[in-house]
Backbone as CSV, one residue per row, in Angstrom:
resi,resn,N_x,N_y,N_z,CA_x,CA_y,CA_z,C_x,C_y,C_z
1,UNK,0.844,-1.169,0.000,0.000,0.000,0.000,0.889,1.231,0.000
2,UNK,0.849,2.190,-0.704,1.275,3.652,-0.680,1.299,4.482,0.081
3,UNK,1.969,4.914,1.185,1.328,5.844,2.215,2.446,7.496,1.190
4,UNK,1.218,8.018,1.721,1.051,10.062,1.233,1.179,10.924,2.394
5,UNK,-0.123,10.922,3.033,0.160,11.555,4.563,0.726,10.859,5.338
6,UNK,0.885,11.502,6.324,2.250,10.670,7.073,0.667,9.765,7.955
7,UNK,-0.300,10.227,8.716,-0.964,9.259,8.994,-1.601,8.083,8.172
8,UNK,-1.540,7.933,7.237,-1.892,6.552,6.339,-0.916,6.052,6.630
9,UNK,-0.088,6.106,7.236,1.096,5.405,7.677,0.238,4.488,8.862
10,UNK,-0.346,4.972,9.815,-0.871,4.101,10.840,-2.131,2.975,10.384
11,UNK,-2.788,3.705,9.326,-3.900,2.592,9.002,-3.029,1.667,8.335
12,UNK,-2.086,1.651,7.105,-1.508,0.735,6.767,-0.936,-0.315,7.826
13,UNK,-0.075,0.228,8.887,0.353,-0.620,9.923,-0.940,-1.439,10.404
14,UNK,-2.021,-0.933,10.813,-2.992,-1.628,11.231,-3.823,-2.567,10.532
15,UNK,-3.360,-2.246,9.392,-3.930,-3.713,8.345,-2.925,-4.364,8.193
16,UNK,-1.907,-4.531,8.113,-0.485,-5.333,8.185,0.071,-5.778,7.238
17,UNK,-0.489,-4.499,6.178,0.467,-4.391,4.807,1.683,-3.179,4.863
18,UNK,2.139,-4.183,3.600,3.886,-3.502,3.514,3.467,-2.458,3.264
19,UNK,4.270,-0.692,3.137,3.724,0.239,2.871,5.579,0.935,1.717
20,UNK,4.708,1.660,0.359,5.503,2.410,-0.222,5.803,3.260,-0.318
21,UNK,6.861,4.223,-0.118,7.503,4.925,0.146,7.950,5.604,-1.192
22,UNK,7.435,7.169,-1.436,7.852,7.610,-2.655,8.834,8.741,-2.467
23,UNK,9.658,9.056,-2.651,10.887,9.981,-2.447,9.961,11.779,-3.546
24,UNK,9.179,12.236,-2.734,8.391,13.195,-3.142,8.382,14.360,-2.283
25,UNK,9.179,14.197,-0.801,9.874,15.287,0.038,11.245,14.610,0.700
26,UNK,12.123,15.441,1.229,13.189,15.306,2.089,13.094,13.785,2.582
27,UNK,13.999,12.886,2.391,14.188,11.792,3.217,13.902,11.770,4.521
28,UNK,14.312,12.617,5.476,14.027,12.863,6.816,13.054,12.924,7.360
29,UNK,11.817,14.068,6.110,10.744,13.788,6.831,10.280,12.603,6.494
30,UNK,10.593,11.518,5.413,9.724,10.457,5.027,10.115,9.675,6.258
31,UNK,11.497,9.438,6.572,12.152,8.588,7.404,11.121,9.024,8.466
32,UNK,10.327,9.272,9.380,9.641,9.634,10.309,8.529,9.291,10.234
33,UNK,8.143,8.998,8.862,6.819,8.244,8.617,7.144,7.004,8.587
34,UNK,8.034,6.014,8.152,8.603,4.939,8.404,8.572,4.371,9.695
35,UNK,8.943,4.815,10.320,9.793,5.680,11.932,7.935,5.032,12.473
36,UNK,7.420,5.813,12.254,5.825,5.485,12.696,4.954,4.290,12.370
37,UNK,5.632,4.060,10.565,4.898,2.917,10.536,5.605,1.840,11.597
38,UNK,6.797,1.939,11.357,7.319,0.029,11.614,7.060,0.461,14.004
39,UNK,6.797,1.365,14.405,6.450,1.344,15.459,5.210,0.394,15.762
40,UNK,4.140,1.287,14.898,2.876,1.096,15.000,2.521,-0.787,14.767
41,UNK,3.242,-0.869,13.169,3.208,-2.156,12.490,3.350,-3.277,13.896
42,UNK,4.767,-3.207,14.663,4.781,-3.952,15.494,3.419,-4.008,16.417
43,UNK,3.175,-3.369,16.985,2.305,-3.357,18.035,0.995,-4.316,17.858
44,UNK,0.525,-3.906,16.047,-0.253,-4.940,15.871,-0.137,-6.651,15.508
């Protein structure tokens, strides 16, 4: 699944699909959405 906003980052984790990552701002801020998914991902 594609995450855009950085929160589609959490619904993806919560369905427990892989999520894609498009280089469309600064690495850093993407890295932080990452950062959130693979937090979140675990938990579920």
């Amino acid at each position: 699944m594609a995450s855009q906003p950085p929160d589609t980052a959490d619904v993806v984790a919560d369905l427990g699909a892989a999520m894609m990552v498009f280089a469309i701002s600064p690495w850093e801020s993407r890295a932080k959405d990452v950062d959130r998914y693979r937090a979140r991902f675990r938990k579920s």
